[in-house]
N, C-alpha and C positions, 0 to 999 in steps of 0.2 A: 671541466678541467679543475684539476684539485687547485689551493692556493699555490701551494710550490711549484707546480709546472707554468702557473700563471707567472710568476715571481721569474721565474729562469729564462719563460720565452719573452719574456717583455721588458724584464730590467737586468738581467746577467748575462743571456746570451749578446746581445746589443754590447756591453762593456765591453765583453772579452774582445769583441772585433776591436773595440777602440785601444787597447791597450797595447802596445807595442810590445811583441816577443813572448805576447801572453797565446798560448795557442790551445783551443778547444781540445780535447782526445774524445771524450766520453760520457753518456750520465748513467748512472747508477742510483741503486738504494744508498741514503746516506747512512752511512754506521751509528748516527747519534740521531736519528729519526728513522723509523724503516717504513714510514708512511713520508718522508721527505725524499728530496733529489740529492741526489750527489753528482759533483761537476768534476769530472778530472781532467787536469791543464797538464799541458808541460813542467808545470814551477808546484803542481798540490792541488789539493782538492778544496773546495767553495763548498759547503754545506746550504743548503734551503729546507728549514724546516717546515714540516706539515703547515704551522699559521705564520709562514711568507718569511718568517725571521730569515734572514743572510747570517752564517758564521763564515769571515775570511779571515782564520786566524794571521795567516799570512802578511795579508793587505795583498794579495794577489789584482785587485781590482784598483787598489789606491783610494782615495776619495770620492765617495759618489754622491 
């Protein structure tokens, strides 16, 4: 499993449950990695680049 799919099933997917009104849709290639994940939420997308970096420009997630 690459880093990013590690990164999303073990530290992103886990948040989003936690997060109130944050609700999972989708993953995808991410546009600013095409070897990364892309998350789409109800509220935007959560970037997981190829070596595990998190972009939420949002704060979609809040403090983790």
């Amino acid at each position: 499993m690459s880093k990013s799919w590690e990164v999303f099933y073990n530290e992103i997917s886990p948040r989003i449950k936690e997060v109130e009104g944050l609700e999972f849709k989708m993953t995808c290639y991410s546009p600013r990695d095409w070897d990364g994940v892309g998350v789409d939420t109800n509220k935007g997308m959560i970037h997981i680049l190829s070596d595990g970096t998190v972009i939420d420009e949002n704060n979609l997630l809040g403090e983790r």
